[in-house]
C-alpha positions in Angstrom: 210.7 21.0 220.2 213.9 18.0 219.2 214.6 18.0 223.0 213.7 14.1 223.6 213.6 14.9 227.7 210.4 17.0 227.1 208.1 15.6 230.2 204.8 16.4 227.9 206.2 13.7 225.2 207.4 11.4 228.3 204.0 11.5 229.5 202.1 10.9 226.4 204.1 8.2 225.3 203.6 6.8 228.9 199.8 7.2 228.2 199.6 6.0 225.0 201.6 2.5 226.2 198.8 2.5 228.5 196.0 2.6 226.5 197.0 -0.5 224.2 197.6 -2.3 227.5 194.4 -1.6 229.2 192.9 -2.3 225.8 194.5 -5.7 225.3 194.0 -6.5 228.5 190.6 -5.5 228.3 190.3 -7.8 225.2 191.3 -10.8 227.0 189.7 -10.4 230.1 186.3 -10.1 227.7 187.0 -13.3 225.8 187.6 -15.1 228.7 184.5 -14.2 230.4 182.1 -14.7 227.3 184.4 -18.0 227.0 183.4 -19.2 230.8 179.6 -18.2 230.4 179.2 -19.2 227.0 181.4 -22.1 227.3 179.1 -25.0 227.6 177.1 -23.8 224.6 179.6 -23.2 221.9 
């Protein structure tokens, strides 16, 4: 299980970089749209 070229790990590290992307993007792209329709209020 040390071998570092196991294409399991390769993948779930791939996955896990995704997830935090998607969720920071996810993040922003909420701000910014409670930002444009609450905007004018706050």
């Amino acid at each position: 299980m040390s071998d570092d070229h196991d294409p399991t790990r390769f993948v779930d590290a791939i996955r896990e970089k995704a997830a935090y992307i998607i969720g920071i993007v996810g993040l922003i792209a909420w701000f910014i749209m409670l930002w444009l329709m609450f905007g004018d209020v706050l």
